[in-house]
Backbone atoms as SQL, in Angstrom:
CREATE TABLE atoms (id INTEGER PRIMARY KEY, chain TEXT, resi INTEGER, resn TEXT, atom TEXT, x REAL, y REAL, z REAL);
INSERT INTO atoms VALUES
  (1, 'A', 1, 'UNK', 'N', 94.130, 88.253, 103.827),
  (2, 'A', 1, 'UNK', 'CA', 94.609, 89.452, 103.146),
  (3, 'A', 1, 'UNK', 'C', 94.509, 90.640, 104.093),
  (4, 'A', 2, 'UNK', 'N', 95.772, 91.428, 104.233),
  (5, 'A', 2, 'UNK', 'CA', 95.404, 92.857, 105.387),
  (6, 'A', 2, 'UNK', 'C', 94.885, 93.609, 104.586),
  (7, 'A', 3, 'UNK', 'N', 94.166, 94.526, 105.537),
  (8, 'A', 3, 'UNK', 'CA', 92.887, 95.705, 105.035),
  (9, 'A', 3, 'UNK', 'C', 94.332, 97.048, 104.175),
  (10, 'A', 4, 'UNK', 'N', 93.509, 97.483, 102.951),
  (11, 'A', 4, 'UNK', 'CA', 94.151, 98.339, 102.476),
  (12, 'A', 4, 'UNK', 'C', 94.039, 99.557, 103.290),
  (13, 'A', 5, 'UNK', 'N', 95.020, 100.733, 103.053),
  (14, 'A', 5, 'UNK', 'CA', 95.156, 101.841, 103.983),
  (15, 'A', 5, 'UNK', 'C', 93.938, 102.623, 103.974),
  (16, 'A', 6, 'UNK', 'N', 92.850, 102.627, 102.628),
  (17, 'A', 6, 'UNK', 'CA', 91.721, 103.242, 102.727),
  (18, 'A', 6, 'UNK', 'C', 90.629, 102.591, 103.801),
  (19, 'A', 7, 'UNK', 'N', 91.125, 101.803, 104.379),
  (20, 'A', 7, 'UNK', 'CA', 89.937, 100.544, 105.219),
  (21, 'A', 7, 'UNK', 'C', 90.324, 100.622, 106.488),
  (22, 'A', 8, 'UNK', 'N', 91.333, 101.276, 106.849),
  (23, 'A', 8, 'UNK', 'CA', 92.047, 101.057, 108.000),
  (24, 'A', 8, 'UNK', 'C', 91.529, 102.545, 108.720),
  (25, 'A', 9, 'UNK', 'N', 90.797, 102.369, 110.041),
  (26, 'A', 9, 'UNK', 'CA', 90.807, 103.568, 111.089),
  (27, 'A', 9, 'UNK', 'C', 91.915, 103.806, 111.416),
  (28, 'A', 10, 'UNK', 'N', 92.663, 104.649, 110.721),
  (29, 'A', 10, 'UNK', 'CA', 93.971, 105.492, 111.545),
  (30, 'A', 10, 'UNK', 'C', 93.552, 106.129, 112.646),
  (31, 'A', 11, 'UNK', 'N', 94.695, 106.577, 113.539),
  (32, 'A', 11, 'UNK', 'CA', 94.059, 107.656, 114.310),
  (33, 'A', 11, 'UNK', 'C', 94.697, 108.995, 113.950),
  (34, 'A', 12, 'UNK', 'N', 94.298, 109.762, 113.024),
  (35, 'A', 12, 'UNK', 'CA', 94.680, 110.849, 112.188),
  (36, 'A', 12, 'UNK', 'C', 94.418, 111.916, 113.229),
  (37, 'A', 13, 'UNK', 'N', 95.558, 112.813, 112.856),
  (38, 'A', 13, 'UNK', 'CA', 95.139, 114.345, 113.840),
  (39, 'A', 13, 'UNK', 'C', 96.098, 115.034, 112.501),
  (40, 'A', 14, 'UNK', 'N', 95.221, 116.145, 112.955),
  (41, 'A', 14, 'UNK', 'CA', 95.878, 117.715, 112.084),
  (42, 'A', 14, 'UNK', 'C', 97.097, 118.090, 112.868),
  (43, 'A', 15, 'UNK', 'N', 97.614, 118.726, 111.083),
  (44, 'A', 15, 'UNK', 'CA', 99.306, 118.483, 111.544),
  (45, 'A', 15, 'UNK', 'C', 99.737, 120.606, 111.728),
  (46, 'A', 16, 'UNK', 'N', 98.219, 120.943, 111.541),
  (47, 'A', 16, 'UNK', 'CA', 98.465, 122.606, 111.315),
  (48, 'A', 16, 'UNK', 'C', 99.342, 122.983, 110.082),
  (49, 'A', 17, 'UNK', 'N', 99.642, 122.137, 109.016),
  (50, 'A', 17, 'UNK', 'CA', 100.096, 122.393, 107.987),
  (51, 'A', 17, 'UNK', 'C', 99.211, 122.556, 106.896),
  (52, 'A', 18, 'UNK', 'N', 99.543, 123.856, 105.999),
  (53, 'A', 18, 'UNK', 'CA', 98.772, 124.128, 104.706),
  (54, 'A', 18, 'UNK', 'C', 98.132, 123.019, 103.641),
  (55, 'A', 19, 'UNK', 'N', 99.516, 122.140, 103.428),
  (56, 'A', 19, 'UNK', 'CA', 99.045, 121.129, 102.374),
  (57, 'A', 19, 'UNK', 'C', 98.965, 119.534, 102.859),
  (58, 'A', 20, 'UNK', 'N', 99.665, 119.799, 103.798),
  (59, 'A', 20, 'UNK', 'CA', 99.732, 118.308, 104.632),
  (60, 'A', 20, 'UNK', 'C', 98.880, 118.375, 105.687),
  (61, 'A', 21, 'UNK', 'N', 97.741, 117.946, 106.044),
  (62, 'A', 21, 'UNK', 'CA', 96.558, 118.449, 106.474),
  (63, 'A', 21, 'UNK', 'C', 96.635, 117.593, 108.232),
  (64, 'A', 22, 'UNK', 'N', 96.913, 116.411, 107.815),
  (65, 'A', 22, 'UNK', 'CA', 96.751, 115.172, 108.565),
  (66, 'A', 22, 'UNK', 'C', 98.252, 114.122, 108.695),
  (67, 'A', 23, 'UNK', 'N', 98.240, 113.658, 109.453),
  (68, 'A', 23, 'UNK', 'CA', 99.082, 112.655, 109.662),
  (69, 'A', 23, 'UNK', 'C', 98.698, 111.695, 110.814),
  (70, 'A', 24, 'UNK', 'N', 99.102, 110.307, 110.615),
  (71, 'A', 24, 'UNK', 'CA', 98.987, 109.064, 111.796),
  (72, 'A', 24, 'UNK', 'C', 99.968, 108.304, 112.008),
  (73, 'A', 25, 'UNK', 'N', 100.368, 108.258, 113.496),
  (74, 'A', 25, 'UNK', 'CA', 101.657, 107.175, 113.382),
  (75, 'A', 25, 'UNK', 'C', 100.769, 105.960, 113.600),
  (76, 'A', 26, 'UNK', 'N', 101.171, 105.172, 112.710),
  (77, 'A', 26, 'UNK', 'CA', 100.278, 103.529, 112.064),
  (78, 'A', 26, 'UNK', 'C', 101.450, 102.473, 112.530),
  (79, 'A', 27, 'UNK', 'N', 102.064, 101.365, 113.330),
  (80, 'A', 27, 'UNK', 'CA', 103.447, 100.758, 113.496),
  (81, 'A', 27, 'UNK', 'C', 104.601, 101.407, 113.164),
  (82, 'A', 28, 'UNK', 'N', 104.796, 102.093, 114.072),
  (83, 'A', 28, 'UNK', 'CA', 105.719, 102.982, 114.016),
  (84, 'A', 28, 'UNK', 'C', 106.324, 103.980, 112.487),
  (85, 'A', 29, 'UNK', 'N', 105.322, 103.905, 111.675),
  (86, 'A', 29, 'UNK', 'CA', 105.990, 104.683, 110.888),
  (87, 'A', 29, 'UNK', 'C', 104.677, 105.720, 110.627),
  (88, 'A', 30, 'UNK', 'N', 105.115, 106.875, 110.140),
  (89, 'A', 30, 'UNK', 'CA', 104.063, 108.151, 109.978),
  (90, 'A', 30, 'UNK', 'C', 103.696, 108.032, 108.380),
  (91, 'A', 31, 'UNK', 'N', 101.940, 108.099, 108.621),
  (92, 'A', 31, 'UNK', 'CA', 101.115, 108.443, 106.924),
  (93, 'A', 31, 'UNK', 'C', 101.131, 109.692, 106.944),
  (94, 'A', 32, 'UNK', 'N', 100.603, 110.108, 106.052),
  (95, 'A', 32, 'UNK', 'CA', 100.511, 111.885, 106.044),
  (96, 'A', 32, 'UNK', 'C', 99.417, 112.059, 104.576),
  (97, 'A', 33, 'UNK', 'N', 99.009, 112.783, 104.850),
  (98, 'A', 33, 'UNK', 'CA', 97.708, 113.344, 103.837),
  (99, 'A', 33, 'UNK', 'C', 97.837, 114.508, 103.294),
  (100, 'A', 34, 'UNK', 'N', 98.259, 114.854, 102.097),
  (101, 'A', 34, 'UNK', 'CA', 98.210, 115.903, 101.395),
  (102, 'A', 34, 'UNK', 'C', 96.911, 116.138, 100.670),
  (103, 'A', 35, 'UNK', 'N', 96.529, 117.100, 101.031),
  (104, 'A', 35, 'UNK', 'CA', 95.540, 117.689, 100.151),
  (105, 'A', 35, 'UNK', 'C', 96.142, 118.232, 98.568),
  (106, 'A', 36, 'UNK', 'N', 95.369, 118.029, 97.762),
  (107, 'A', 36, 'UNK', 'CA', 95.605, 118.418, 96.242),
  (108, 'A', 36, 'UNK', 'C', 94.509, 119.258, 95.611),
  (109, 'A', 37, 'UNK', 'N', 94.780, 119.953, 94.411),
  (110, 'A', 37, 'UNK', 'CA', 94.067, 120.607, 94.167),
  (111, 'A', 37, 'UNK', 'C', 92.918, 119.819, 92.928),
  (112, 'A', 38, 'UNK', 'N', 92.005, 119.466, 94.102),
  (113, 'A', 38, 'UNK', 'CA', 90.644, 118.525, 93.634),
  (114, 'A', 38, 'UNK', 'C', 89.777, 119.697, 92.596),
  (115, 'A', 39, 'UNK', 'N', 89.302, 119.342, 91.585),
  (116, 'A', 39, 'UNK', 'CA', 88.835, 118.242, 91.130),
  (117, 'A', 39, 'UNK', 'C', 90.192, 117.810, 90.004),
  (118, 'A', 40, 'UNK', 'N', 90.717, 118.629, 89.759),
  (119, 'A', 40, 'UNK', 'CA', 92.676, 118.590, 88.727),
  (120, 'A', 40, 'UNK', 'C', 92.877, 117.221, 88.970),
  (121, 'A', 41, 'UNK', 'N', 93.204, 117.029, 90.121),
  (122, 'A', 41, 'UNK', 'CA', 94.102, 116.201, 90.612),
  (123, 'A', 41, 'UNK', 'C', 93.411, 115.411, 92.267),
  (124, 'A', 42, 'UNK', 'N', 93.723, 114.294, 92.102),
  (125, 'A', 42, 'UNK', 'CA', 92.790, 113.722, 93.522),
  (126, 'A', 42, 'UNK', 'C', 92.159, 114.750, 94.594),
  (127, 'A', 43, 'UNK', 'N', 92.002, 114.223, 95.333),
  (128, 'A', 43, 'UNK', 'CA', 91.597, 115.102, 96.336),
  (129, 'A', 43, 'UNK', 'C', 92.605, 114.941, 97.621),
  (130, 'A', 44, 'UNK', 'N', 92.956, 113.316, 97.953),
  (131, 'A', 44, 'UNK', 'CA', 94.475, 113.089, 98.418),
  (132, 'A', 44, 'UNK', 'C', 95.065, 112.455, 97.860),
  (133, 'A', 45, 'UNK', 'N', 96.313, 112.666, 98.608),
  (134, 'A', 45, 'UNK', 'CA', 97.449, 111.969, 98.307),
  (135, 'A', 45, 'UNK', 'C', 98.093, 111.269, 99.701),
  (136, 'A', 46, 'UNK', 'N', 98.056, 109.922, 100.151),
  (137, 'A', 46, 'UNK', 'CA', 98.885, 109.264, 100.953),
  (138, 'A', 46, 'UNK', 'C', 99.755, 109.085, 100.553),
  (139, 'A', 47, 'UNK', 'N', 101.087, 109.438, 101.646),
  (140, 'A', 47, 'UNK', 'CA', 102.551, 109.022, 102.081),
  (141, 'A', 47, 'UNK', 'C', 102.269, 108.092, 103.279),
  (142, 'A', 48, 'UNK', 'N', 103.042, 106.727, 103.039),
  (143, 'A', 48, 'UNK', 'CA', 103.570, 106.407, 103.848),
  (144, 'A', 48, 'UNK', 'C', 104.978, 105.958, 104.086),
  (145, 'A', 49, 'UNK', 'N', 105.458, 106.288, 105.258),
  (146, 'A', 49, 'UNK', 'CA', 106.790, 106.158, 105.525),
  (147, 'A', 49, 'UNK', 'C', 107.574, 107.158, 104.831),
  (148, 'A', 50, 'UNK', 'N', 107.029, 107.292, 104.411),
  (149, 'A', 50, 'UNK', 'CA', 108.108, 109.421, 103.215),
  (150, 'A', 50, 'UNK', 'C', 107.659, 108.924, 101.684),
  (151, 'A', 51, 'UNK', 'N', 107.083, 107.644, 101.645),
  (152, 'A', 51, 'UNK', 'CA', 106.542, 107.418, 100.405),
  (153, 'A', 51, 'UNK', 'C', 105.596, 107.573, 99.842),
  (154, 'A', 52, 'UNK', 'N', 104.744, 107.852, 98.067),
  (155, 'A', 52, 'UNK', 'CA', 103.482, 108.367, 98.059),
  (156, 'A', 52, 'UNK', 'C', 103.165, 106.396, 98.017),
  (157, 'A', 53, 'UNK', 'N', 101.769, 106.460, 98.474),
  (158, 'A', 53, 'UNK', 'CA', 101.374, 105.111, 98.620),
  (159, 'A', 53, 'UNK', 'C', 100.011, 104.952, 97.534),
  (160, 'A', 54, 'UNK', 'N', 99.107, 105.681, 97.526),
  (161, 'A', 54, 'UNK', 'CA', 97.759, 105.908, 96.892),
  (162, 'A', 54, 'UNK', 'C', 97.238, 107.447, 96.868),
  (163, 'A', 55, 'UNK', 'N', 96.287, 107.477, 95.722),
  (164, 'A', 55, 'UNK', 'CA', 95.407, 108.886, 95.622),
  (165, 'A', 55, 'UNK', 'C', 94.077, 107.962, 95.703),
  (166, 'A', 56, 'UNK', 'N', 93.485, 109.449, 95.912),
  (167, 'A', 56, 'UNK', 'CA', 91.702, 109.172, 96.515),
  (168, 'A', 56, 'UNK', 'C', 91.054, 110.137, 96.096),
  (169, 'A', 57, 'UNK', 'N', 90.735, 109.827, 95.132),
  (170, 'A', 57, 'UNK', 'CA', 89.138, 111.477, 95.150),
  (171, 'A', 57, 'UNK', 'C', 87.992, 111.520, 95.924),
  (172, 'A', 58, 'UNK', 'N', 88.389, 110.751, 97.158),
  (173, 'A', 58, 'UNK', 'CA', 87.419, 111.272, 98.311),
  (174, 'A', 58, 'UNK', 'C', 87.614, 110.790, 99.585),
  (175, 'A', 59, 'UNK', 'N', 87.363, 111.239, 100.542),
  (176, 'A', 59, 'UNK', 'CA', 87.414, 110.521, 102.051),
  (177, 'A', 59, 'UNK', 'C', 87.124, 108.883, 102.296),
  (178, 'A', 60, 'UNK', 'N', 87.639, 108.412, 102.644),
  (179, 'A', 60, 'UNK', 'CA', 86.967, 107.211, 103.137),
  (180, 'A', 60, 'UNK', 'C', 86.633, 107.307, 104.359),
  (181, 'A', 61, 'UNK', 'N', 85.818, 106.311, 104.157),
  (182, 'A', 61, 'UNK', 'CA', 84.628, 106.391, 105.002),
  (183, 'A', 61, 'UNK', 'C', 85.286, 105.999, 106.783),
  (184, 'A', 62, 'UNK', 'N', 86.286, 105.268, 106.430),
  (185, 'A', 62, 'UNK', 'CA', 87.007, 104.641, 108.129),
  (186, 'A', 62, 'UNK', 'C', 87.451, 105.812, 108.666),
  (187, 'A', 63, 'UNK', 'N', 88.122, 106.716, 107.706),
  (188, 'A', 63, 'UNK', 'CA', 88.993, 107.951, 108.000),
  (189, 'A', 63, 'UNK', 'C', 87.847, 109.121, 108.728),
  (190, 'A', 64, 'UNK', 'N', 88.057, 109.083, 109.977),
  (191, 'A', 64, 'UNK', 'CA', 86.929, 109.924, 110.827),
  (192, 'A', 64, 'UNK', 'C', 88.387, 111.560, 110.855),
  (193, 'A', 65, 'UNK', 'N', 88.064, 112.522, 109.565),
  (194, 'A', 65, 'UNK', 'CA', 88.895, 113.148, 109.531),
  (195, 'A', 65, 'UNK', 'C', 88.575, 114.334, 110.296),
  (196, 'A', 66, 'UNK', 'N', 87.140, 115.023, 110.619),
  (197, 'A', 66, 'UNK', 'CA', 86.553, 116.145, 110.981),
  (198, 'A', 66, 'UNK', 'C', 86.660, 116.326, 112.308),
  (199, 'A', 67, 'UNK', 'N', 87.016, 115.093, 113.026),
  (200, 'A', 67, 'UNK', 'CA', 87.317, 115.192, 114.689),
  (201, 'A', 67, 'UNK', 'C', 88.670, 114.814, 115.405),
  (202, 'A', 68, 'UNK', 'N', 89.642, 114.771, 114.131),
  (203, 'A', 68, 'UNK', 'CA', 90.400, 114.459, 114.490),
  (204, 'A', 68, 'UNK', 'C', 91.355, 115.724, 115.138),
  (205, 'A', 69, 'UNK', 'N', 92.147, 115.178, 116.426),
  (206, 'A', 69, 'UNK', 'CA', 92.568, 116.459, 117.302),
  (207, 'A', 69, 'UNK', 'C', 93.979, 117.029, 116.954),
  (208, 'A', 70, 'UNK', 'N', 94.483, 117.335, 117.385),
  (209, 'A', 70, 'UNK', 'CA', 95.782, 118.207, 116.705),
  (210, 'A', 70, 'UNK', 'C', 96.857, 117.706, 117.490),
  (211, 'A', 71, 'UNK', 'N', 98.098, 117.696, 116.637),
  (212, 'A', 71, 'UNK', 'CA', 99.490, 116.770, 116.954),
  (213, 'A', 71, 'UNK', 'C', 99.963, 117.772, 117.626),
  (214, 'A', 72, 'UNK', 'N', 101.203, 117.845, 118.371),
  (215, 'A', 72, 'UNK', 'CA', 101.906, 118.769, 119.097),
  (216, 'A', 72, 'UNK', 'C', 102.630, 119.448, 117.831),
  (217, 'A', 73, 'UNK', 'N', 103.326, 120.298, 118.058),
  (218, 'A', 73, 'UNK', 'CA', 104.044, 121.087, 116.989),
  (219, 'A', 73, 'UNK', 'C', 105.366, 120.116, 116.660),
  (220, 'A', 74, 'UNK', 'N', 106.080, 119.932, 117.422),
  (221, 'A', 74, 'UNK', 'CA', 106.898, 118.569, 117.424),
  (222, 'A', 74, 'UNK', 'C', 106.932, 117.610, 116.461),
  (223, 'A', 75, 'UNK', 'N', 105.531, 116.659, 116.356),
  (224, 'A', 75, 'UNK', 'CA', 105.574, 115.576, 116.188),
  (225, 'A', 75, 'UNK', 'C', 105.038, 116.023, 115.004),
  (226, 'A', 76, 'UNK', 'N', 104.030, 116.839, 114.150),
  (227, 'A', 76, 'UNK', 'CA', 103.792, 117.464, 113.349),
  (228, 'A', 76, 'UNK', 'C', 105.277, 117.360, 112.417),
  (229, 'A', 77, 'UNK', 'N', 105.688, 118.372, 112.451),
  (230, 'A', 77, 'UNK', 'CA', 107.030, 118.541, 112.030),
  (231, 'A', 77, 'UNK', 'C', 107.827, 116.886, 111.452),
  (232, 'A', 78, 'UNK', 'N', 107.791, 116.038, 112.654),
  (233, 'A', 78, 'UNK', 'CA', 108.742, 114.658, 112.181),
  (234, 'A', 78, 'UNK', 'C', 107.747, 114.490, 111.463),
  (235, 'A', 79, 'UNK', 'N', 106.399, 114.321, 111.046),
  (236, 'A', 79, 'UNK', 'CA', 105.623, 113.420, 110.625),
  (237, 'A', 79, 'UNK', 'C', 105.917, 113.921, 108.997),
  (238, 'A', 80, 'UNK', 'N', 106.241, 114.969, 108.778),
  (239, 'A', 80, 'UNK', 'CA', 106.108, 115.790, 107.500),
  (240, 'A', 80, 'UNK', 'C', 107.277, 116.461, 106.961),
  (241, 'A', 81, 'UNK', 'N', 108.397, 115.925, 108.012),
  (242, 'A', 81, 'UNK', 'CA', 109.922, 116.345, 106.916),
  (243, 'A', 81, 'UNK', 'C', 109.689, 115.392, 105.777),
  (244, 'A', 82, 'UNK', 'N', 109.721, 114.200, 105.608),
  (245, 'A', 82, 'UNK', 'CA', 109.665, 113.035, 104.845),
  (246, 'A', 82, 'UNK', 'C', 109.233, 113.527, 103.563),
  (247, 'A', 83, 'UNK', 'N', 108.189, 114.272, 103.535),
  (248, 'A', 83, 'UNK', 'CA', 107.366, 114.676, 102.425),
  (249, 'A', 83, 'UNK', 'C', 107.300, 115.904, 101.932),
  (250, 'A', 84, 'UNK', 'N', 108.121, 117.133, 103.201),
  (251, 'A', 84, 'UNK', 'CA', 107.715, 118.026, 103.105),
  (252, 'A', 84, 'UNK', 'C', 107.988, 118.909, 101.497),
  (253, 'A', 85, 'UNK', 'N', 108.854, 118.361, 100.846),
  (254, 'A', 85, 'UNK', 'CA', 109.059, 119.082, 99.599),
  (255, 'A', 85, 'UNK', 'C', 108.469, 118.418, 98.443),
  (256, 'A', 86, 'UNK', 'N', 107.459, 117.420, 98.882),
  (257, 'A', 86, 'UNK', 'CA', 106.508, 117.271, 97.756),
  (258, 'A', 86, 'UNK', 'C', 104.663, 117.853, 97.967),
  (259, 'A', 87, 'UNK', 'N', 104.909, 119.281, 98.256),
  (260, 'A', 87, 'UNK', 'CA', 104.162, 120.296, 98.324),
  (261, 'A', 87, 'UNK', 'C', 103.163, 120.109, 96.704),
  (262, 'A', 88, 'UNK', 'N', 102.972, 120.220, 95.965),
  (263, 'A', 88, 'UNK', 'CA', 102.859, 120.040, 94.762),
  (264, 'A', 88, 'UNK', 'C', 102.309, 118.674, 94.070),
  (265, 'A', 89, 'UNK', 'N', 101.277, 118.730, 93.942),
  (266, 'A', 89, 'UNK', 'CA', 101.523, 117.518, 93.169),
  (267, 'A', 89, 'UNK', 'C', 101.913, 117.181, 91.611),
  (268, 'A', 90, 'UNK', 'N', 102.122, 115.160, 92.085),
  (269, 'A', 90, 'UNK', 'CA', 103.054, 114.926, 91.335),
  (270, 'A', 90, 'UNK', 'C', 104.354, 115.450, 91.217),
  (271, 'A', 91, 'UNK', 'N', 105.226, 115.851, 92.220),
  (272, 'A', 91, 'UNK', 'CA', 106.348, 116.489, 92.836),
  (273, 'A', 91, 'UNK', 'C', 107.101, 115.021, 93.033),
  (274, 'A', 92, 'UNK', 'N', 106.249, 114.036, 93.855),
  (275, 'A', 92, 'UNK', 'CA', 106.581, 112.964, 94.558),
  (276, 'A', 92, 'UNK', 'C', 107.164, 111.812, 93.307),
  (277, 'A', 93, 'UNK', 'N', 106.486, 111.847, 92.297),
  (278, 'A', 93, 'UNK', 'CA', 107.147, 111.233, 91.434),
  (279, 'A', 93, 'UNK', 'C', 107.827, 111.633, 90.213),
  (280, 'A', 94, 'UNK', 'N', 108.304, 113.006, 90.369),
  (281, 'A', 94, 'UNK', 'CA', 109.515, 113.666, 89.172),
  (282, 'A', 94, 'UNK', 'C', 108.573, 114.347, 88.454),
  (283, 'A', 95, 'UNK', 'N', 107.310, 114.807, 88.352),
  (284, 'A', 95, 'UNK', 'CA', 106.446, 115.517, 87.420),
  (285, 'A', 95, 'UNK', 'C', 105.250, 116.792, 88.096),
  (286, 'A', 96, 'UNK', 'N', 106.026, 117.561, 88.309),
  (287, 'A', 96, 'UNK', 'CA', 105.370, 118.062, 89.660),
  (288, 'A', 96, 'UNK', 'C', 104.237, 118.954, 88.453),
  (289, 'A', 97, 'UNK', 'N', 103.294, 119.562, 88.903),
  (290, 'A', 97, 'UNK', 'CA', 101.914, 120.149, 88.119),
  (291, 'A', 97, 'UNK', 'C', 102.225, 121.414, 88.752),
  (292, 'A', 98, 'UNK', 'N', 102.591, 122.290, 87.240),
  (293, 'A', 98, 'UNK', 'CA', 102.930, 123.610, 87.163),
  (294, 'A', 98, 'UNK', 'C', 101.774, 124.621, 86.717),
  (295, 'A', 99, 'UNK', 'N', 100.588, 124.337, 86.798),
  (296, 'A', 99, 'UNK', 'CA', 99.625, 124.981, 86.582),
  (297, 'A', 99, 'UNK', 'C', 98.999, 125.739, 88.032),
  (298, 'A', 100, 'UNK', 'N', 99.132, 127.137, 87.838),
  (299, 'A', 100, 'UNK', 'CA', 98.681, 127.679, 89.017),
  (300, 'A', 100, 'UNK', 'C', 97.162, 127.642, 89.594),
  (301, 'A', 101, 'UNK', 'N', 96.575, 127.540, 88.884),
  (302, 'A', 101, 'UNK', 'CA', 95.407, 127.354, 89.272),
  (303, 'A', 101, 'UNK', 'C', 95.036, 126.355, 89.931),
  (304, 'A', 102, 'UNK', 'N', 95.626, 125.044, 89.983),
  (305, 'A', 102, 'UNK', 'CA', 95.584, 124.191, 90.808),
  (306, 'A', 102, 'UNK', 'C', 96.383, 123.371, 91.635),
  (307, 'A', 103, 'UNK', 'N', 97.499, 124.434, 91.856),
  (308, 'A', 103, 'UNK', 'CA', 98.948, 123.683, 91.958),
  (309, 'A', 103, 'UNK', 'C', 99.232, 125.265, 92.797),
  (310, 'A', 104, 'UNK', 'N', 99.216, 125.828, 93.057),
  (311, 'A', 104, 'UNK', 'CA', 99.549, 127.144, 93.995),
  (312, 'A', 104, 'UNK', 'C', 100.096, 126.669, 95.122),
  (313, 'A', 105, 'UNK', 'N', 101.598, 126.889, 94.978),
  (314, 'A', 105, 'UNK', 'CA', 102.328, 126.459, 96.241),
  (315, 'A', 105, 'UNK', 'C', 102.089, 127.668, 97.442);
């Protein structure tokens, strides 16, 4: 059985984006990590490939996120068109969370 994406050491770097915090190119295709407004709503949200894949109300433990180094502005950018207009959560699946308090685009 392959390791689920929470088990897997990506090699994650900051993407200098507000809500999309992180991204990893994993076999050629880009994850990306949205932060959400925790405790509302997970704490992330994985995309992979432009798709949402899983939520997490917390870090895993493989995910070494605090040292991870920063993408070029470039690659940033490709990693996060895919997703970029699901700013919001629950955006990604037709029900986006209109409450400002935890949803502040």
């Amino acid at each position: 059985m392959a390791p689920r994406e929470h088990e897997i050491a990506a090699p994650w770097r900051r993407t200098g984006m507000r809500r999309f915090l992180f991204a990893a190119r994993m076999d050629g295709v880009w994850w990306v990590l949205r932060i959400n407004g925790f405790p509302d709503h997970p704490l992330w949200t994985l995309f992979v490939d432009g798709r949402p894949r899983l939520d997490l109300d917390g870090t895993p433990a493989a995910w070494e996120l605090k040292e991870a180094p920063a993408l070029d502005e470039e690659a940033a950018r490709e990693a996060v068109a895919p997703v970029g207009a699901f700013v919001v959560y629950g955006s990604e699946v037709g029900r986006p969370c209109d409450d400002p308090v935890c949803c502040e685009v």
